[in-house]
C-alpha positions as MATLAB code, in Angstrom:
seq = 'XXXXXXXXXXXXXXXXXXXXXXXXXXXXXXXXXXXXXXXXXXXXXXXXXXXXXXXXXXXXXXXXXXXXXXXXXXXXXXXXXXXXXXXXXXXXXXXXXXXXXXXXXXXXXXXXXXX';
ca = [
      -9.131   68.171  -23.504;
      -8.999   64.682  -21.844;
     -12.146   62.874  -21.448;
     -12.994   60.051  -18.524;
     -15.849   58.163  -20.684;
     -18.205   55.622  -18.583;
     -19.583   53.200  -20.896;
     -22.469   52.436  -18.623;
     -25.571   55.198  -18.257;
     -25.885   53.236  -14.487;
     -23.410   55.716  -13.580;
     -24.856   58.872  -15.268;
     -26.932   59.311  -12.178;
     -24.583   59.047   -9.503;
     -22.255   61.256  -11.376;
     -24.283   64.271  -12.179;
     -25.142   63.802   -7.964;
     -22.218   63.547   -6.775;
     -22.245   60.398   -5.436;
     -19.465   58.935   -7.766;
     -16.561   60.969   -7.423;
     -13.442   58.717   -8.714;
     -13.148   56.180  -11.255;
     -10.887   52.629  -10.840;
      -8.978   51.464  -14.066;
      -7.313   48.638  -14.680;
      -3.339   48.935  -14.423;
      -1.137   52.302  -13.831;
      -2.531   54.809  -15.755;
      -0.237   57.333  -13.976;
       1.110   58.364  -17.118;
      -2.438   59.465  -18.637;
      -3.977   61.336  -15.597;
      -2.204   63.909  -13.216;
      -3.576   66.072  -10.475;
      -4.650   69.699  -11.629;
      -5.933   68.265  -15.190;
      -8.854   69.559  -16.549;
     -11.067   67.021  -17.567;
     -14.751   66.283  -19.515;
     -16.761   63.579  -17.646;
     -18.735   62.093  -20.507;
     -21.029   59.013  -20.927;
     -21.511   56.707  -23.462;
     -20.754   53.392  -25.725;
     -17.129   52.614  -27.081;
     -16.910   54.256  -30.595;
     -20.657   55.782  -30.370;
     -22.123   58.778  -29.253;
     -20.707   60.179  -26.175;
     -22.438   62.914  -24.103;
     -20.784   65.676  -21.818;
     -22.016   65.643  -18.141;
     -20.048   68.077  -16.799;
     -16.199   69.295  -16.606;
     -13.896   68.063  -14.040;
     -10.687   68.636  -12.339;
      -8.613   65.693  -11.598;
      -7.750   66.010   -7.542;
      -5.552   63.186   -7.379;
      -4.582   59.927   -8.854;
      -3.447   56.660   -7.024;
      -1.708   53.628   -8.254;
      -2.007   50.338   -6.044;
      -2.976   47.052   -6.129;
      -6.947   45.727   -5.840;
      -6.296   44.423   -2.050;
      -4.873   47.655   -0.829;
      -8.170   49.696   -1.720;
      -9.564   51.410    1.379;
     -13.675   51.594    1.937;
     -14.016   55.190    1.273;
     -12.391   54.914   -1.980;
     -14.240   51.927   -3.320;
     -17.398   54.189   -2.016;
     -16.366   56.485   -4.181;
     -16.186   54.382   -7.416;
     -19.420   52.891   -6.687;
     -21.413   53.507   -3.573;
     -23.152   49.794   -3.917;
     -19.828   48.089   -3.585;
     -18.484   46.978   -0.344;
     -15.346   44.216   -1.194;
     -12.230   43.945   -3.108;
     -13.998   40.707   -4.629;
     -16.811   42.766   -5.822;
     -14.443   45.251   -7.613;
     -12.055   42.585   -9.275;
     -15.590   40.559  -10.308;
     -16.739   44.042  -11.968;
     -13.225   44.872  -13.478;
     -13.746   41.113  -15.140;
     -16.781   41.837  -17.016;
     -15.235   45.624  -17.960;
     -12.736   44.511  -19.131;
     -13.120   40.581  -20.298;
     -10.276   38.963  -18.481;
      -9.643   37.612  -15.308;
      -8.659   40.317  -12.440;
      -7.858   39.321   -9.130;
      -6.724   41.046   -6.101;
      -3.036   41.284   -6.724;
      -3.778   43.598   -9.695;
      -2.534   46.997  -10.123;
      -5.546   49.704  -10.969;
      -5.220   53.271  -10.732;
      -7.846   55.609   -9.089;
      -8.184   58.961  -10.171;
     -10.510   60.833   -8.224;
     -12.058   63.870   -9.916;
     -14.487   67.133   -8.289;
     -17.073   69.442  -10.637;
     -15.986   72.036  -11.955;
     -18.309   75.143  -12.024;
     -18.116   77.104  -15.210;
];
């Protein structure tokens, strides 16, 4: 099964509340994550312990570039961010290059799954 790992425990909150419901990755991932995927939404470092929050279903995945992100769906990736800026700034530091506006990310936005 695929796993959507978020290397910072920040998140662990807002995910096991609901308040984080989609994640934004850098370039077209459209070839990794389709609609109707079952998924483990998991925590933890980069080649270290991981831990399973819950399992997922992928509801949808969107490729565009930063500028083109609408409000709800950068709500949705993080409830604290409000601007394009603020996303490209925080896609810098995740992943240690330069991102700008005109970059492509892909969205995939995810629900619980009950089990």
């Amino acid at each position: 099964m695929l796993a959507i790992n978020f290397y910072s425990s920040l998140y662990e909150d807002m995910l096991i509340r609901g308040r984080k419901t989609a994640t934004i990755r850098l370039g077209d991932k459209s070839d990794k994550y389709h609609a109707g995927e079952l998924v483990w939404i998991t925590v933890g470092q980069r080649y270290g312990r991981r831990r399973k929050l819950f399992t997922g279903i992928i509801d949808s995945v969107v490729v565009k570039p930063i500028s083109e992100i609408s409000p709800r769906e950068l709500d949705r990736e993080n409830p604290e961010m409000r601007t394009h800026e603020e996303l490209a700034k925080f896609l810098s530091m995740v992943y240690d290059r330069p991102v700008v506006a005109e970059h492509t990310i892909t969205i995939v936005h995810f629900s619980p799954v009950s089990e």
